[in-house]
C-alpha positions as CSV (number, residue, x, y, z in Angstrom):
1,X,113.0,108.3,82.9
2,X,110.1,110.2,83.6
3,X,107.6,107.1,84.5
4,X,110.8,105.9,86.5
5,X,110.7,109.2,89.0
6,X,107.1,109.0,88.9
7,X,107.4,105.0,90.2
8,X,109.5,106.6,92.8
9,X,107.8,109.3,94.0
10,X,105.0,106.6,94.9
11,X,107.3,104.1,96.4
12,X,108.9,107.0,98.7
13,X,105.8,108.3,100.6
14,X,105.1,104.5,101.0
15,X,108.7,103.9,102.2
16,X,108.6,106.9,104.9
17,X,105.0,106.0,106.6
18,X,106.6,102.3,106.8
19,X,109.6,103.6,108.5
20,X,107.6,106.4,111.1
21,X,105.4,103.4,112.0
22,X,108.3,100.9,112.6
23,X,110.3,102.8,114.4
24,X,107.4,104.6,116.4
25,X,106.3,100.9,117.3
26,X,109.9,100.1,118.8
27,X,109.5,103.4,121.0
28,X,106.0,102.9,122.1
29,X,105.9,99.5,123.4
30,X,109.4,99.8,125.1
31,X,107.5,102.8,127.1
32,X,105.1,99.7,127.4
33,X,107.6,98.4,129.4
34,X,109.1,100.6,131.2
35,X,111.8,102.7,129.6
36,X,110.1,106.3,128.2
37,X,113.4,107.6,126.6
38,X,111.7,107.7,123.6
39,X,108.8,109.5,125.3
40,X,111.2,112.1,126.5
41,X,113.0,112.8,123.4
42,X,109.5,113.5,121.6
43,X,109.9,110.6,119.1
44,X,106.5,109.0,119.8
45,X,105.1,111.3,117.1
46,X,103.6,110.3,113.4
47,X,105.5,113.6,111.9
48,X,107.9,111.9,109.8
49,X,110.2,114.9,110.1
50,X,111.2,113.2,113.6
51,X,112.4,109.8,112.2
52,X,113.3,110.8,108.1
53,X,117.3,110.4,107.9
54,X,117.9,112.6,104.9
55,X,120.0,109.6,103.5
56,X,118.4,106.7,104.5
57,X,114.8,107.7,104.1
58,X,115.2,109.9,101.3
59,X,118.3,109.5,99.3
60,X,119.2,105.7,99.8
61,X,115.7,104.1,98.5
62,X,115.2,106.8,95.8
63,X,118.6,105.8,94.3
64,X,117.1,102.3,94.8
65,X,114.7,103.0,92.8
66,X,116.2,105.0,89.8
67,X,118.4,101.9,89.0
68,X,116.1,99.0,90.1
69,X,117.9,97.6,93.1
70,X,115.9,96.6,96.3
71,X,113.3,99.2,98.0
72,X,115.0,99.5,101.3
73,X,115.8,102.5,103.7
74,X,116.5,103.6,107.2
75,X,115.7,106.3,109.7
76,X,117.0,107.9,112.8
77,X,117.3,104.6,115.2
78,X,114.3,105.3,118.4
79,X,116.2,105.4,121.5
80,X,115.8,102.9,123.7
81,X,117.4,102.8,127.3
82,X,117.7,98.6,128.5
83,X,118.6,99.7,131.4
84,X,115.2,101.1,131.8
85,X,112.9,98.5,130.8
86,X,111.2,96.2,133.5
87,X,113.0,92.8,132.3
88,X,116.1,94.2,129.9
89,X,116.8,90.5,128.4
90,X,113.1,89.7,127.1
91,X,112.1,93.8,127.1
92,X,114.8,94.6,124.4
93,X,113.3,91.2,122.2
94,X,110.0,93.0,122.2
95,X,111.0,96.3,121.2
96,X,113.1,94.5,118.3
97,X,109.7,92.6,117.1
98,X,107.5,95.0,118.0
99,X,108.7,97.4,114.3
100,X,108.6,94.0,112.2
101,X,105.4,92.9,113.6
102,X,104.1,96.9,113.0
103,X,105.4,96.8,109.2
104,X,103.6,93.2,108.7
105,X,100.2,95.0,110.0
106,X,100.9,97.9,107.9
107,X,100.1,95.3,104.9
108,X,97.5,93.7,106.4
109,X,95.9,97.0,106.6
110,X,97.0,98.1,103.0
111,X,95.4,94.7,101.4
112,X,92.2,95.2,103.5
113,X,91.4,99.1,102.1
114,X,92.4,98.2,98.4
115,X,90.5,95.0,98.7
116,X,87.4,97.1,99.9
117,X,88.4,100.1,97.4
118,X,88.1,97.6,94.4
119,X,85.2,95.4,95.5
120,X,82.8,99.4,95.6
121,X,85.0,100.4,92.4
122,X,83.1,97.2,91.2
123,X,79.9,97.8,92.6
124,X,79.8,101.5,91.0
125,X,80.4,100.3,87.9
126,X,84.0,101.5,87.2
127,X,87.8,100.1,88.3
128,X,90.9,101.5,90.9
129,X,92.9,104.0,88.7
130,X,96.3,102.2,87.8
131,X,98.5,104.8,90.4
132,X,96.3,103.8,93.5
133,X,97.0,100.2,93.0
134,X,99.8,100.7,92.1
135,X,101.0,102.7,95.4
136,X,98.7,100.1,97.5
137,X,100.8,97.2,96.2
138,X,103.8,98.9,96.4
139,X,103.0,99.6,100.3
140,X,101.9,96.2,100.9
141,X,105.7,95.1,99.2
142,X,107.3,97.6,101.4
143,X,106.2,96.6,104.3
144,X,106.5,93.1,103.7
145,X,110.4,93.8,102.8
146,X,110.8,96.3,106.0
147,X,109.5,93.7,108.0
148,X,112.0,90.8,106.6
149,X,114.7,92.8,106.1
150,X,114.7,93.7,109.7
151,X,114.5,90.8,110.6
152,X,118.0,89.4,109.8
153,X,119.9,88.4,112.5
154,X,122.9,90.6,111.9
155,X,123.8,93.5,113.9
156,X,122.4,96.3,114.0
157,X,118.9,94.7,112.6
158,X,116.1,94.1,115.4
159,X,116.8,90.8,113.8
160,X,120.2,90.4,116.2
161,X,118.6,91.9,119.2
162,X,115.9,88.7,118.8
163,X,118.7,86.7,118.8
164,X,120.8,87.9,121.2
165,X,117.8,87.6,123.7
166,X,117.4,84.1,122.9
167,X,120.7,83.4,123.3
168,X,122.3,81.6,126.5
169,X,123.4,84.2,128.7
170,X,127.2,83.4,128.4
171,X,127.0,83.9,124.6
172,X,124.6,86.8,124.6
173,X,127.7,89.1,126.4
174,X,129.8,88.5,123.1
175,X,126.6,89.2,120.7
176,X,126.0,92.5,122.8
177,X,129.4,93.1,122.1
178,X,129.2,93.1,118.3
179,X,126.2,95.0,118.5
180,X,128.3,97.7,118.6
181,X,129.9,97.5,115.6
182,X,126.2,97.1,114.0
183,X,126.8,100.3,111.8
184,X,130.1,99.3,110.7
185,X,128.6,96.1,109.8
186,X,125.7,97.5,108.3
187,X,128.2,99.8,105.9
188,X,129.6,96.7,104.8
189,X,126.3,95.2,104.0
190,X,125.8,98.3,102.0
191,X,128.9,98.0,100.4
192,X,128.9,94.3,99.4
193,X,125.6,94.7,97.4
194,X,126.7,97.5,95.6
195,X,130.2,95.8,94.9
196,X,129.1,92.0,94.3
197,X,125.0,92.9,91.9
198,X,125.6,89.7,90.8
199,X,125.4,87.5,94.0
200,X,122.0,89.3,94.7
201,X,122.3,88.6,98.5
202,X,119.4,90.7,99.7
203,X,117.2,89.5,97.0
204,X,117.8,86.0,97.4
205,X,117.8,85.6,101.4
206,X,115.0,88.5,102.1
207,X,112.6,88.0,98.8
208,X,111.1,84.6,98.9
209,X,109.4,85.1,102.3
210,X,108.6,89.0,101.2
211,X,106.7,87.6,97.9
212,X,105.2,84.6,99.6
213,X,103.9,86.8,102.6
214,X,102.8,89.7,99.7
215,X,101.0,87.1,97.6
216,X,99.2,85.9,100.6
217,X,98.2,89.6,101.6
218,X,97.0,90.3,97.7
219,X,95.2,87.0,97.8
220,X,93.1,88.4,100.9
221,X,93.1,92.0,98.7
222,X,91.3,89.9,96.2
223,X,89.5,88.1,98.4
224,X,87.8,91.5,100.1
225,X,86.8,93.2,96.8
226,X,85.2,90.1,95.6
227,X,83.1,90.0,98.7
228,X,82.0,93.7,98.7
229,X,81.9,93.5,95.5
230,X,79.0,90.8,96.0
């Protein structure tokens, strides 16, 4: 039990820099584009006390943890204005990538420091204590599964707003129009996986690009260290 709240008090720091990022990301570059709602309402700031939703940032991933399901969380939504941005169809696509795309940096940027951390630990003669690889691979997993997760083309996921931007315009009216129900849909999501463990829908649609994507960032990990490493 005690290694267990340990594993999640490394995984939830990791979790809540994820989510700041990604949801900083969707309110910076739709100011990019013309709509500064976001910028207005203060929530292009770092301070995770902004973005944490006491249950999805905090209470939802923790209990994640504790009894081994999928790492996954939530925080307030950004708000974004349509209305507002230069070109609403294509705008609204790029504030849906632009968290995804932040989260899949975010691991980049993890692999590179632990790959540069363990190539000195190398060169000094001594190895990464277990924790800090432990939180850096855990960070790099994260993100990769924020990122995915997201992804989904299901309401409210920047997954459907993708979609709904590639969409012909006659159909995209309807998808806009089930957007709306994205948090009831989401509470079903939610509810399925707890009811149905067994079918593993999360795991088996969202984890086979999150570990081929975190194998290939922990190949370039290794790569790093073995270079500075010399």
């Amino acid at each position: 039990m005690t290694e267990t709240l340990i594993y999640a008090a490394v995984l939830v720091p990791c979790l809540i820099v994820a989510i700041v990022f990604h949801e900083v990301a969707h309110g910076y570059v739709a100011m990019l584009l013309g709509d500064p709602t976001a910028k207005e309402q203060r929530r292009l700031s770092l301070n995770p006390l902004r973005h944490v939703d006491p249950v999805g940032t905090l209470l939802v991933p923790g209990a994640l943890a504790l009894f081994g399901g999928p790492i996954f969380g939530w925080a307030k939504p950004v708000p974004v204005n349509a209305a507002r941005l230069n070109n609403p169809r294509y705008g609204m696509m790029a504030v849906a990538a632009a968290g995804p795309g932040t989260n899949i940096l975010l691991a980049l940027v993890g692999a590179v420091l632990v790959g540069i951390l363990a190539g000195l630990a190398v060169t000094w003669g001594t190895s990464l204590p277990e924790w800090l690889i432990t939180m850096f691979g855990a960070f790099i997993t994260i993100n990769a599964f924020l990122a995915f997760f997201n992804l989904l083309p299901i309401p409210p996921f920047d997954g459907s707003h993708i979609l709904g931007g590639l969409l012909p315009r006659r159909w995209a009216s309807q998808w806009q129009k089930l957007q709306a129900m994205g948090m009831l849909l989401f509470i079903v999501l939610i509810a399925a996986t707890w009811a149905f463990p067994n079918a593993r829908w999360i795991e088996n649609t969202v984890l086979p690009p999150v570990e081929w994507i975190s194998g290939l960032f922990f190949s370039v990990a290794n790569g790093i260290a073995q270079f500075v490493a010399g």
